[in-house]
C-alpha positions in Angstrom: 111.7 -14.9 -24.5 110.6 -11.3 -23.0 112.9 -9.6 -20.8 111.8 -6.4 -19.1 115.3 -4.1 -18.6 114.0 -0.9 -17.1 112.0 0.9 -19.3 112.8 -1.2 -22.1 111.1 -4.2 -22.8 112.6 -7.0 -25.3 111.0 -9.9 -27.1 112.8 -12.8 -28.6 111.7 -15.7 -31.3 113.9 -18.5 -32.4 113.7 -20.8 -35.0 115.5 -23.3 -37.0 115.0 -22.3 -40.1 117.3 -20.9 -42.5 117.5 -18.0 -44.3 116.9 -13.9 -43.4 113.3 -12.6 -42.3 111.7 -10.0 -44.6 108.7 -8.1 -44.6 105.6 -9.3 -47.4 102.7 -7.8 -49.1 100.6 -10.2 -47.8 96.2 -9.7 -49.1 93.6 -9.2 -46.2 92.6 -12.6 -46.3 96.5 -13.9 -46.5 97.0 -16.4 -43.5 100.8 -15.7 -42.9 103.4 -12.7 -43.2 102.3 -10.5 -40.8 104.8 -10.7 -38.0 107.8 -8.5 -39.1 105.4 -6.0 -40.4 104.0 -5.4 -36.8 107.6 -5.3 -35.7 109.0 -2.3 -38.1 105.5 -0.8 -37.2 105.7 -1.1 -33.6 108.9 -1.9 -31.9 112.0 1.1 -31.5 114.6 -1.7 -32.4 114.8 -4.9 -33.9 117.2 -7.2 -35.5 118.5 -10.7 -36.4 121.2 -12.8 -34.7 121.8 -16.0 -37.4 122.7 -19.7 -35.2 123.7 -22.7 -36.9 120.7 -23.7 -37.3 118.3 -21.7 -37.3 118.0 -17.5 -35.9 116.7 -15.4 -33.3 114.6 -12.3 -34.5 114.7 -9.8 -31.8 112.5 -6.5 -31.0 113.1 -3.7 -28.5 110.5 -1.6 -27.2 110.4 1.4 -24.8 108.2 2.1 -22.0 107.3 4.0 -19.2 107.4 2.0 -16.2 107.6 -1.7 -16.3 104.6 -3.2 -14.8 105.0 -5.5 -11.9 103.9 -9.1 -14.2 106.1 -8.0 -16.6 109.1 -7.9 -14.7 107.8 -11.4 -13.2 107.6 -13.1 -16.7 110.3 -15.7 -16.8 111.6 -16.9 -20.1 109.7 -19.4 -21.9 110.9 -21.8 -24.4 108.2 -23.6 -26.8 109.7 -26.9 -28.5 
């Protein structure tokens, strides 16, 4: 899900698996691990809410002005 708030933008994944994301020392031609890196890299927030099953890893970013498609973006949900 994204949801632009002002000048704060916010992206949401959910899954069903279990257990808590973490960050890994992944090689250069490693296929995987990558996505919470570029979070505590790039985003001003971020965080975990834990569902049974499954969690939603969140990430808050700040911006200047939201541009007008983001603000249009409705929430998507992939199955």
């Amino acid at each position: 899900m994204l949801v632009a708030d002002g000048p704060l933008i916010r992206v949401e994944v959910r899954d069903s698996g279990g257990g808590h994301p973490h960050v890994v020392q992944q090689g250069a031609d490693g296929c995987r691990g990558r996505g919470l890196l570029l979070v505590t890299a790039f985003a001003d927030d971020f965080g975990v809410v834990v569902h049974n099953p499954g969690k939603t890893v969140w990430a808050e970013f700040k911006s200047g002005p939201v541009p007008e498609w983001i603000r249009n973006v409705r929430p998507q949900f992939l199955d």
